[in-house]
N, C-alpha and C positions, 0 to 999 in steps of 0.2 A: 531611418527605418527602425524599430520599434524591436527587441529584442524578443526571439520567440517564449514562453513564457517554460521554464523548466516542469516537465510531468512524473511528477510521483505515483508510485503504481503502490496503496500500503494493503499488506497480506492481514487478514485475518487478526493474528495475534496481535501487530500493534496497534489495531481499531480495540482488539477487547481491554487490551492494555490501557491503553489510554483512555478510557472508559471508566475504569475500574481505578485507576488509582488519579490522583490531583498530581503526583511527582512524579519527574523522570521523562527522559526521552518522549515514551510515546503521547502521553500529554502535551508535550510541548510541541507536537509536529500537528497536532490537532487543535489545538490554541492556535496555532500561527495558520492553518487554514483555515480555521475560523474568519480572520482578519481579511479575505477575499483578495489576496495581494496577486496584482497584474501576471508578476513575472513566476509563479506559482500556481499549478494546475494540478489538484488531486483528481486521482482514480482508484477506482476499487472494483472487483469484479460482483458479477451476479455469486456466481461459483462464493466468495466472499459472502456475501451478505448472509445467502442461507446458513453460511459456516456459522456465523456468529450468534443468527436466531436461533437457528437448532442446540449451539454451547449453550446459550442463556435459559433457554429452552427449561434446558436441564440439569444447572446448576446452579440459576440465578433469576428465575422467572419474575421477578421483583425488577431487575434491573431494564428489561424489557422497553420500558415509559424511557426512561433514561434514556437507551439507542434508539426511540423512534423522537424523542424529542431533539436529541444532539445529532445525529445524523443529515437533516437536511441544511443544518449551520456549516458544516464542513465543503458544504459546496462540489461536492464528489461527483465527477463521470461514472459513469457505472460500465462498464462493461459485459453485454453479454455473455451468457455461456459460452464457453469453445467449443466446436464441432466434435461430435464423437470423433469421428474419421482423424480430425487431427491428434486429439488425445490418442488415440492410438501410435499414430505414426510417433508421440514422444516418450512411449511408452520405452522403460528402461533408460532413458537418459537422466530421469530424474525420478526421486520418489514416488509413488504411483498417485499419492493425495498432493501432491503439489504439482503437478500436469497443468490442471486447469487457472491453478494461479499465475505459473510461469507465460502458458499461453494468452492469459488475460492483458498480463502487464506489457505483453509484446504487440499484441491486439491492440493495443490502448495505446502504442508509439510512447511509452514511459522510458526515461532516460535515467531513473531509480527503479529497481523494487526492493523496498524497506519491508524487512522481514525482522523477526524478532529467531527463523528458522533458518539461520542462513547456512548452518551445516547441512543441511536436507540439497539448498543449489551449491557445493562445492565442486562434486563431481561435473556440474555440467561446467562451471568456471575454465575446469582444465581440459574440458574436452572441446568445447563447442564454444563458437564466437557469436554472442548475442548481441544487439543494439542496444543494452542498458546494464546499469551496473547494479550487482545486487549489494544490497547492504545493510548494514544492522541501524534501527535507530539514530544512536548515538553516531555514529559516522557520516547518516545522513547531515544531521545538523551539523557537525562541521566543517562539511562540507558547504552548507548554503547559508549559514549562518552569520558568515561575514558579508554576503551580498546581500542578506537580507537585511544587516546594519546599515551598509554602503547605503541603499537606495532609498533607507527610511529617514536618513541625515537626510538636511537640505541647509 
């Protein structure tokens, strides 16, 4: 039986991150999505995407061509908006502008969400037991980083 494929849920910043620079972490987790690899499933929310067009929007309207051309290579689930009603009810567990991405990536059955913000989800770490672990970048990749050698050896 056929290993279910691990689901990355990436926030905002490391889409603009790796976007924006060729080095480092967030690059390298968009590179390796790029490559459509089985045991590897991105997501990213709606809530996301606007984040990014609106940043670009306004600080980088040139770079625009760039996330509509690299974006559908990364092979990303998108996740709907979250329900008011629920943004609500998470209201105070976490920062009021990451509600909807924490919601997304839980929405999304993501077993990461890779944030470049991960002091914003600490508090909920020690409060609340979620199904995914959050993490920065670089921790992501060390984490998957050896299975992603393991399976690409033959």
């Amino acid at each position: 039986m056929a290993k279910r494929a691990v689901r990355v849920f990436l926030d905002s910043n490391v889409i603009l991150s790796g976007l924006i620079s060729d080095k480092g972490p967030p690059r390298l987790i968009l590179d390796i999505l790029t490559l459509g690899l089985p045991f590897l499933a991105g997501l990213t929310g709606r809530f996301n995407l606007i984040e990014i067009e609106r940043n670009l929007k306004k600080k980088a309207p040139g770079a625009l061509s760039v996330l509509n051309s690299y974006l559908p290579k990364l092979n990303l689930t998108v996740i709907p908006l979250p329900d008011p009603d629920e943004v609500r009810r998470f209201s105070g567990k976490v920062e009021q502008k990451d509600i909807p991405v924490l919601l997304s990536a839980l929405q999304g059955k993501a077993d990461f969400l890779v944030t470049g913000d991960k002091k914003h989800f600490d508090g909920i770490k020690a409060k609340h037991t979620y199904p995914l672990r959050i993490v920065s970048p670089a921790e992501f990749l060390e984490i998957v980083l050896p299975d992603i050698i393991k399976s690409t050896d033959h």
